[in-house]
C-alpha positions in Angstrom: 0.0 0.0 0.0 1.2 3.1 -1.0 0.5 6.8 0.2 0.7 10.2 -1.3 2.2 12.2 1.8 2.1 16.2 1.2 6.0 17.5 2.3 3.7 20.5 3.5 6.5 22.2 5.1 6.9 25.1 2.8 9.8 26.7 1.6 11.0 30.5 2.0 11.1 32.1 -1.0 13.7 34.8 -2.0 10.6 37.0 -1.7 10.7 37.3 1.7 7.3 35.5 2.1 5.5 33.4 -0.9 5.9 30.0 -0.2 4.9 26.8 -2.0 4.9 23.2 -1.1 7.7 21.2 -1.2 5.6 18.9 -3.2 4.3 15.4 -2.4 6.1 12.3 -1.5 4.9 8.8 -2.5 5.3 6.8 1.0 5.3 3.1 1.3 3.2 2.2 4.2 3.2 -1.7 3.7 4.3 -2.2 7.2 1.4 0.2 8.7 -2.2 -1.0 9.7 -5.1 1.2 9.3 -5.8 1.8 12.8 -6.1 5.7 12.9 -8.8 7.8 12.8 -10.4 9.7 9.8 -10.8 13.5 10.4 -13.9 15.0 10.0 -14.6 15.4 6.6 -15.9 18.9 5.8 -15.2 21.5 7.8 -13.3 25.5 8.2 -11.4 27.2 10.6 -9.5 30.3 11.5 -5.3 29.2 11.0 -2.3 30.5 12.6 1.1 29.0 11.8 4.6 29.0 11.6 6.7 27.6 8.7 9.8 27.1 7.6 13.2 26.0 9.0 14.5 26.6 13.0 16.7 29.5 11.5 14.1 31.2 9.5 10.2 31.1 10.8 7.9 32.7 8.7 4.0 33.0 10.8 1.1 33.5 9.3 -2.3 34.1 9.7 -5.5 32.9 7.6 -9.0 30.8 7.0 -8.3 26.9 5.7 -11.5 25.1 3.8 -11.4 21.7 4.1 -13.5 18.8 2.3 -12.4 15.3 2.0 -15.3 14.1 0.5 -15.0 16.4 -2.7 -11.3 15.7 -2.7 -10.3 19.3 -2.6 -9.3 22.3 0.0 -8.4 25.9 0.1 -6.0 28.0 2.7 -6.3 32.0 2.3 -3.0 33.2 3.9 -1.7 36.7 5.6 1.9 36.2 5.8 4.2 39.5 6.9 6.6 40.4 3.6 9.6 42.3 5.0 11.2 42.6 1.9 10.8 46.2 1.3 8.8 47.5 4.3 8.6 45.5 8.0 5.0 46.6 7.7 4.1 45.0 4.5 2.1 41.7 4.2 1.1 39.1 1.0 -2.1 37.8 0.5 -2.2 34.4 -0.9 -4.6 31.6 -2.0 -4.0 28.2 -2.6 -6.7 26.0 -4.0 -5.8 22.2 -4.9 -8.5 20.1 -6.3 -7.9 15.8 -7.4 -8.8 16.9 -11.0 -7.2 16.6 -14.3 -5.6 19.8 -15.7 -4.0 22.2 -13.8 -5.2 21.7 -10.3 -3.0 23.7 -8.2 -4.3 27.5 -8.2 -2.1 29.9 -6.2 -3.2 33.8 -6.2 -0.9 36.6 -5.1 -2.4 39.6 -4.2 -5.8 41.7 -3.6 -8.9 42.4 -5.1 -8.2 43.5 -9.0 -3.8 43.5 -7.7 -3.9 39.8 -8.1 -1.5 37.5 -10.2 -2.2 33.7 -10.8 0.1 30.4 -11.0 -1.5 27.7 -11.8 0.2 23.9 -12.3 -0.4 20.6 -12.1 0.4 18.0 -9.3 -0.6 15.3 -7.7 -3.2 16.3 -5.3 -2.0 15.2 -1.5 -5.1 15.3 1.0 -2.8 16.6 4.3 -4.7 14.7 6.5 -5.1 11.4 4.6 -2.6 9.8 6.9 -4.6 9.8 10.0 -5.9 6.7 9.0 -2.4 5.0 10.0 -1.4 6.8 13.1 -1.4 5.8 16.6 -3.1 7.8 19.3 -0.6 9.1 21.8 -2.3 10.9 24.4 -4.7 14.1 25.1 -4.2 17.9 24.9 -6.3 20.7 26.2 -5.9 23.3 23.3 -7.9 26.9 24.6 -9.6 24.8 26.8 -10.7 22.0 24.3 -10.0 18.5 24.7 -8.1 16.8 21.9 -6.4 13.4 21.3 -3.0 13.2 19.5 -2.6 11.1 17.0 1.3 10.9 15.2 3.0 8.7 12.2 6.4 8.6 11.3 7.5 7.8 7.9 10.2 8.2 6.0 10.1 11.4 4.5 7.8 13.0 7.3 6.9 13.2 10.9 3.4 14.3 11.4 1.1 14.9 14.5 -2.4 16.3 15.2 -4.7 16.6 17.7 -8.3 15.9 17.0 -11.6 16.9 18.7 -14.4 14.3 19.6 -16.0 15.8 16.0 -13.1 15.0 14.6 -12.0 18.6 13.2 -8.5 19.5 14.1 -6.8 21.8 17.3 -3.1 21.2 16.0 -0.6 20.0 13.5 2.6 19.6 13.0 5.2 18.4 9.9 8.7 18.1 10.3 11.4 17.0 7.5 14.0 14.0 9.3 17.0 15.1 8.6 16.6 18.6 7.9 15.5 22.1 9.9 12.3 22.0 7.9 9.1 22.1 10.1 5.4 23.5 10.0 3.1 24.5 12.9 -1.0 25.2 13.0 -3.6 25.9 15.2 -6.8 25.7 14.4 -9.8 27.2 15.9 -12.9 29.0 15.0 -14.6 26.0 13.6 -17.3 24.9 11.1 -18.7 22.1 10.7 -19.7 20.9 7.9 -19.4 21.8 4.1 -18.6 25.8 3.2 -20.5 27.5 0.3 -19.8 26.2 -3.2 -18.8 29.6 -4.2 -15.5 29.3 -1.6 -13.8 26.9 -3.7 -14.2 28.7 -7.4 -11.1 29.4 -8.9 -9.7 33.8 -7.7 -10.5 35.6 -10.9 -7.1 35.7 -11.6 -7.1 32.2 -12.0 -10.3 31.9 -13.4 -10.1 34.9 -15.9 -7.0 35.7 -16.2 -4.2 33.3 -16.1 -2.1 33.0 -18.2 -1.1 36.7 -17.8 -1.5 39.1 -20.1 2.5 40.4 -20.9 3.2 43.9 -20.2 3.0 46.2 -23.2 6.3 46.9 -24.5 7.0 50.2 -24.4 11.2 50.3 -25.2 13.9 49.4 -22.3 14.4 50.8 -19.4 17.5 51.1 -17.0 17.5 49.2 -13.3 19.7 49.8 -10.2 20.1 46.3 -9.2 21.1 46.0 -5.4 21.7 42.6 -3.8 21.4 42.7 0.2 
């Protein structure tokens, strides 16, 4: 039996704050028994997370969508992007949906100041592991009960902490072997599926993509710094 695992620890960009996944990891889990749990299946919350590697954190703030049965999820991010101000932030939106085409919609930006990657990839549920984890104890999280469940593979060490519902307090990813690691809390649940409309493609995406290019209007001359 074999898994797609998502490496959802996400790298830092030369940006200063637009990350993407490290893409998924086909997992061999022959020697694992399915005697997890299955989260709940449809459900939102309020994020906030750290991501990254020990030396360089990046946190971030946001709203995750998340519907298993529909194969498909959403996470609309607030991260801080220092690069030119320490009071700037980026918006993004990452929608992944198990279709063919290109599944993977990122947005960058706000209202009409958007931009659009789209790409194919395998689509990686994160939570799809549960199934093979082992329970490993209880947490209060803001005064809610949860039990941990955990599963170590090879490319991944994973944890979370469920509710009796089964919707999610905590999770964390780290990378063996490297300083890679991610960190959410969840809160502000709903249960139960969100409005069609949440998982349409951002206009960019939708509309737009691929991007129009820039008119040419001649050359112009740069001052090029590297810090």
């Amino acid at each position: 039996m074999y898994l797609t695992v998502a490496a959802s620890v996400l790298a830092q960009s030369t940006l200063g704050g637009w990350s993407r996944p490290l893409g998924p990891a086909l997992v061999d889990l022959s020697d694992f028994s399915r005697t997890g749990i299955q989260v709940a299946p449809q459900w939102s919350a309020t994020v906030h997370g750290l991501r990254g590697t020990t030396k360089l954190m990046s946190v971030y703030d946001g709203e995750m969508y998340y519907d298993s049965i529909n194969q498909r999820s959403k996470q609309a991010l607030v991260t801080p992007f220092t690069l030119f101000s320490d009071h700037d932030v980026l918006h993004s939106e990452t929608l992944a949906k198990n279709q063919s085409g290109l599944n993977i919609n990122m947005t960058l930006g706000q209202g009409t100041d958007t931009v659009c990657k789209a790409m194919q990839e395998p689509y990686s549920d994160m939570f799809q592991w549960t199934q093979y984890a082992q329970r490993n104890g209880t947490l209060v999280v803001h005064g809610q009960t949860c039990d941990v469940w955990a599963l170590a593979v090879k490319t991944s060490t994973l944890s979370t902490c469920l509710r009796a519902d089964g919707v999610p307090l905590l999770y964390n990813q780290t990378v063996p072997g490297t300083l890679q690691q991610m960190s959410i809390e969840f809160s502000n649940h709903t249960v139960g599926p969100a409005p069609e409309s949440v998982f349409a493609p951002s206009d960019a995406c939708g509309h737009h993509y691929p991007t129009t290019p820039c008119a040419a209007k001649g050359k112009a001359t740069l001052d090029v710094y590297r810090i």
